[in-house]
C-alpha distance (Angstrom), angle and dihedral (degrees) to the residues before:
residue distance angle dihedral
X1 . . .
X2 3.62 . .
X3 3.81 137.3 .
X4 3.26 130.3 -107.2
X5 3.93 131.6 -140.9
X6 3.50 117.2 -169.9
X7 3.47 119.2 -156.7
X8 4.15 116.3 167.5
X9 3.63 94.6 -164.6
X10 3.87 117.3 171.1
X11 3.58 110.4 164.9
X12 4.04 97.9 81.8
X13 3.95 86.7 56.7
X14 3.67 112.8 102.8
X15 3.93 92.1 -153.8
X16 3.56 130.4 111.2
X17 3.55 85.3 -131.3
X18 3.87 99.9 45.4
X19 4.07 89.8 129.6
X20 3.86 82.0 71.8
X21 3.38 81.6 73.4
X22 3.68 89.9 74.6
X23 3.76 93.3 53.8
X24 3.78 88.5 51.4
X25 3.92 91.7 53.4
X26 3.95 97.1 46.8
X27 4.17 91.6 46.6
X28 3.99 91.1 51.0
X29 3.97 87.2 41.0
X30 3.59 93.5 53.3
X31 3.73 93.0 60.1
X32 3.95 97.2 53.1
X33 3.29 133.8 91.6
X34 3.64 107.4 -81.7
X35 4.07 95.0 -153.7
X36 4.09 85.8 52.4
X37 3.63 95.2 47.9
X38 3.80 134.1 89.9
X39 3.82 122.3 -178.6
X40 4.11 125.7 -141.0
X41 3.91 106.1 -145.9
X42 4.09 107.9 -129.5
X43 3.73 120.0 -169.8
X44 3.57 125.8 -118.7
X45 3.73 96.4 -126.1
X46 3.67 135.3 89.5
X47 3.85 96.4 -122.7
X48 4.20 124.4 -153.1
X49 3.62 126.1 -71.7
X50 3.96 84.6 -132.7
X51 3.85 89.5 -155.0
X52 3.47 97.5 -61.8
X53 3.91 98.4 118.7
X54 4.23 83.4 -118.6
X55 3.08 123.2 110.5
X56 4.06 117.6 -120.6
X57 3.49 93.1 9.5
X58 3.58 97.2 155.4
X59 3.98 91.0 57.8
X60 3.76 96.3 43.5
X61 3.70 92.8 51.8
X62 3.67 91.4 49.7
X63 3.94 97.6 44.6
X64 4.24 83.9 40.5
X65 3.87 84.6 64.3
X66 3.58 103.1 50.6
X67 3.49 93.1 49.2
X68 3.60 86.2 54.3
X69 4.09 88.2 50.7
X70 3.15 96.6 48.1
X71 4.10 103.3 48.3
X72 3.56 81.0 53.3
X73 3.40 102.1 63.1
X74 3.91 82.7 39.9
X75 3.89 79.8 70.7
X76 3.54 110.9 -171.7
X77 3.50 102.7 -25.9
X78 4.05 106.0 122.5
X79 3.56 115.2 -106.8
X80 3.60 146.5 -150.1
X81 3.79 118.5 -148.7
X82 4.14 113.3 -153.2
X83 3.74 119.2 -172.7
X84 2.57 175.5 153.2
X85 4.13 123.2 -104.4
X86 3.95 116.1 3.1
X87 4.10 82.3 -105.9
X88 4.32 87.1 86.3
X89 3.68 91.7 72.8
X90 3.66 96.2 56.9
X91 4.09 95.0 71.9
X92 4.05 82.6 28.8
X93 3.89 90.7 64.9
X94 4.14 99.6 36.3
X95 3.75 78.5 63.0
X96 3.72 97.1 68.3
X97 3.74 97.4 20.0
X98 3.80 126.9 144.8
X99 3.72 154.3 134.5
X100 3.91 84.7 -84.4
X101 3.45 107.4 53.9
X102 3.76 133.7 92.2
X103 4.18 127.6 -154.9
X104 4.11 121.0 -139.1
X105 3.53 98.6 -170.0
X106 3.83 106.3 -167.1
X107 4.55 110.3 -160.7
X108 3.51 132.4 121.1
X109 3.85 77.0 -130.1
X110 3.67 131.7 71.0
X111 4.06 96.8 -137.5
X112 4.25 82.6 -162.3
X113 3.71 95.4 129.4
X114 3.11 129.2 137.2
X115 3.82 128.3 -152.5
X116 3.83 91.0 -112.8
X117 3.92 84.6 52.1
X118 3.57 111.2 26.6
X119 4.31 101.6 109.8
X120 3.86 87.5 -156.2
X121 4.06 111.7 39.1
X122 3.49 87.3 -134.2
X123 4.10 113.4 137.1
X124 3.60 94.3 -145.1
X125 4.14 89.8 76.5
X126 3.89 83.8 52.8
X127 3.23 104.3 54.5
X128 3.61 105.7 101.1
X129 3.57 87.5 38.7
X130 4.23 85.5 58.3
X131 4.10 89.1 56.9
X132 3.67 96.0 52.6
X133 3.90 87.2 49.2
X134 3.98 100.7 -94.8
X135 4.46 85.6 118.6
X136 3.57 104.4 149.7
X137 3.91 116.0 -110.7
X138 3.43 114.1 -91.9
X139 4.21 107.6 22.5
X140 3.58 88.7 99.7
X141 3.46 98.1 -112.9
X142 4.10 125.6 157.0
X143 3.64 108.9 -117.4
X144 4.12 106.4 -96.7
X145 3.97 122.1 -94.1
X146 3.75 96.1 -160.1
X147 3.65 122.5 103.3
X148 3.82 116.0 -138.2
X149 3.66 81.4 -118.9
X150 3.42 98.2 67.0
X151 3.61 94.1 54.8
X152 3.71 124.9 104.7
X153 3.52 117.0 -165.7
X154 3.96 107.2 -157.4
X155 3.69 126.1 -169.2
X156 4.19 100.1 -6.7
X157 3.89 117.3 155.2
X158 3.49 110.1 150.5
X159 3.70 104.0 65.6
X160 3.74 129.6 159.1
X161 4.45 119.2 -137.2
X162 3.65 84.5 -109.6
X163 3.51 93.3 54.3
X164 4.12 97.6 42.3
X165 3.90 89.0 45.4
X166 3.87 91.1 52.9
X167 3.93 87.4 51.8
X168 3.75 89.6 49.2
X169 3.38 93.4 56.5
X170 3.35 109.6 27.4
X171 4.16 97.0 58.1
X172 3.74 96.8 -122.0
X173 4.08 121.5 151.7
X174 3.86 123.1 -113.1
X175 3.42 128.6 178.4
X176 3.66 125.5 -176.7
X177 3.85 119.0 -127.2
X178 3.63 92.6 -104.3
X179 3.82 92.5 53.7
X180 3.88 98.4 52.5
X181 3.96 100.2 88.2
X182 4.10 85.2 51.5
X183 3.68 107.4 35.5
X184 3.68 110.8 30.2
X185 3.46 101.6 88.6
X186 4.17 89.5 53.5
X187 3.68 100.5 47.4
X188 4.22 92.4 51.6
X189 4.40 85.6 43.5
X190 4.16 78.7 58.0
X191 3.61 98.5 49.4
X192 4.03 92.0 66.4
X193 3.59 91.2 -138.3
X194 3.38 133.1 151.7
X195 3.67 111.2 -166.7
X196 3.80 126.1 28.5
X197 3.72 145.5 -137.0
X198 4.19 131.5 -153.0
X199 3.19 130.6 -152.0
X200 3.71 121.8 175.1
X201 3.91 123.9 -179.5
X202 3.48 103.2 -173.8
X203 3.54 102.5 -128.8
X204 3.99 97.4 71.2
X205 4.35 70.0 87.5
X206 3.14 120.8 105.9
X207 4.13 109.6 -105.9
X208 3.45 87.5 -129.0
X209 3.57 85.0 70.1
X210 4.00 110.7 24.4
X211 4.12 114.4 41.0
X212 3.31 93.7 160.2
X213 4.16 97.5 86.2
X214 3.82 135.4 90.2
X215 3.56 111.0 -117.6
X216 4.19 105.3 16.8
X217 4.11 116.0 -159.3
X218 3.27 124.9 -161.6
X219 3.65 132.6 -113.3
X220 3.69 97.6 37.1
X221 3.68 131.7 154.1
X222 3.66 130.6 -92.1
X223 3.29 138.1 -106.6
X224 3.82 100.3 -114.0
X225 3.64 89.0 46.7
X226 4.02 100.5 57.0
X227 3.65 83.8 45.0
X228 3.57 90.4 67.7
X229 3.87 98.2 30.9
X230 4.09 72.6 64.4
X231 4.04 92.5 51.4
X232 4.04 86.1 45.1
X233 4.04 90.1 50.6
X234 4.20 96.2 48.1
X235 3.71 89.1 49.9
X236 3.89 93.7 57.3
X237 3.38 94.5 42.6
X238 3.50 145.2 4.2
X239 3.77 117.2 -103.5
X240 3.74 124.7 -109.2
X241 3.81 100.2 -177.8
X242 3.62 143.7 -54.1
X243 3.67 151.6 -155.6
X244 4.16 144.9 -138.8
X245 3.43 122.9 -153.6
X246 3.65 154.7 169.2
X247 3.64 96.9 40.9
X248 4.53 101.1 161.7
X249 3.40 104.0 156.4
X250 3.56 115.4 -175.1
X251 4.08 99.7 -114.8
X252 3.59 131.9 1.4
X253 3.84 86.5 -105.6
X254 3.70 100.1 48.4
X255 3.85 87.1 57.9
X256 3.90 87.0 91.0
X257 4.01 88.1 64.9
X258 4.14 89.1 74.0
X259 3.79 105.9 34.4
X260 3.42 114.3 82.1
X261 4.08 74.8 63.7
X262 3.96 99.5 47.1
X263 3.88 84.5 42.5
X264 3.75 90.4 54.7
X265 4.09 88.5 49.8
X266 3.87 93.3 47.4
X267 3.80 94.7 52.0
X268 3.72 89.5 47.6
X269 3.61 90.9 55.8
X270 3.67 105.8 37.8
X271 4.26 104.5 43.1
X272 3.74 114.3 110.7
């Protein structure tokens, strides 16, 4: 089994209700193991943007290192990151980084912003961009080890022109909702890799079946079905870590709504 880090990070979320992030974090803590779990402490406040053109820098660079300090002393156990905004997996993945690994980055975003392009400043839309070595100046972040290559994109369909035209260029994998079943398996055989990380925000669900996020699209995939994109992944390739994210439900109380759902995701990713 897996640990779990738990890291209710707000301040990357573009979303006037980001702090429902926190709510989100504490409901999927409270149904894990409490021996396998370790908790990141995230401030309350907004934090400066300290002249990097992102908002709450000065809080993201702090939280980014004590995720870092604490999957170190984790050591090599494999670990599962729980947020929180989609920012938590950027530190998560420099930790087990290298020429051999490959990304499957579940959203219904494509979080490939750059500061120059990003229309909100928020860090959350940057994240994937921060892995492949796009990490704003000044949050402290190592430069990324992951080729663009070695990047699936799984389940995206609200993507801004910057974001397509970096994808375009920059050689990274997407595949549509509707193409996951059919192509996953091909476009991680192309990356070469020989470990792989998940990431899962939880809106690349369909709304039909996850309420509990901040900005829902349409046309999403079901739960049943990322469960076994998850089975497909883990018999390629052995697992190096992961992440869930973007858990806002509405209330504290209507957190029970999505999960039976995020429960089914978590034990997918974190069984020996």
């Amino acid at each position: 089994m897996a640990r779990f880090v738990v890291v209710p990070q707000w301040q990357g979320s573009p979303s006037t209700r980001a702090m429902a992030l926190i709510d989100g974090a504490e409901a999927i803590a409270g149904d894990l193991p409490r021996s396998a779990s370790v908790r990141v402490e995230v401030p309350y406040e907004a934090g400066e943007s300290l002249n990097t053109s992102v908002l709450r820098a000065s809080t993201l660079r702090r939280v980014s290192e004590h995720v870092r300090e604490t999957l170190d002393g984790l050591r090599d156990e494999r670990t599962v990151v729980i947020g929180g905004d989609c920012g938590v997996a950027v530190p998560a993945i420099g930790h087990v980084a290298g020429d051999d690994l490959a990304v499957v980055w579940f959203d219904a975003h494509g979080d490939l912003h750059s500061p120059d392009t990003s229309p909100s400043g928020a860090f959350a839309g940057m994240a994937l961009r921060a892995v492949l070595g796009g990490a704003p100046d000044g949050l402290g972040l190592a430069p990324g080890r992951i080729s663009p290559e070695r990047v699936v994109l799984a389940g995206a369909r609200d993507l801004d022109p910057a974001e397509s035209d970096y994808m375009r260029t920059a050689g990274t994998h997407h595949l549509p909702a509707t193409d996951i079943a059919e192509r996953l398996a091909e476009a991680i055989t192309a990356t070469g890799a020989r470990r792989v990380y998940v990431h899962i925000d939880l809106d690349v669900l369909d709304p039909a079946h996850m309420s509990g996020v901040a900005d829902a699209q349409p046309f999403g995939i079901e739960p049943s079905a990322l469960v076994s994109a998850i089975a497909t992944i883990r018999e390629l390739l052995p697992l190096a870590g992961a992440s869930i994210t973007g858990f806002a439900p509405r209330s504290p109380a209507s957190a029970v709504d999505d999960m039976g759902a995020i429960l089914r995701l978590v034990g997918a990713l974190a069984k020996d």
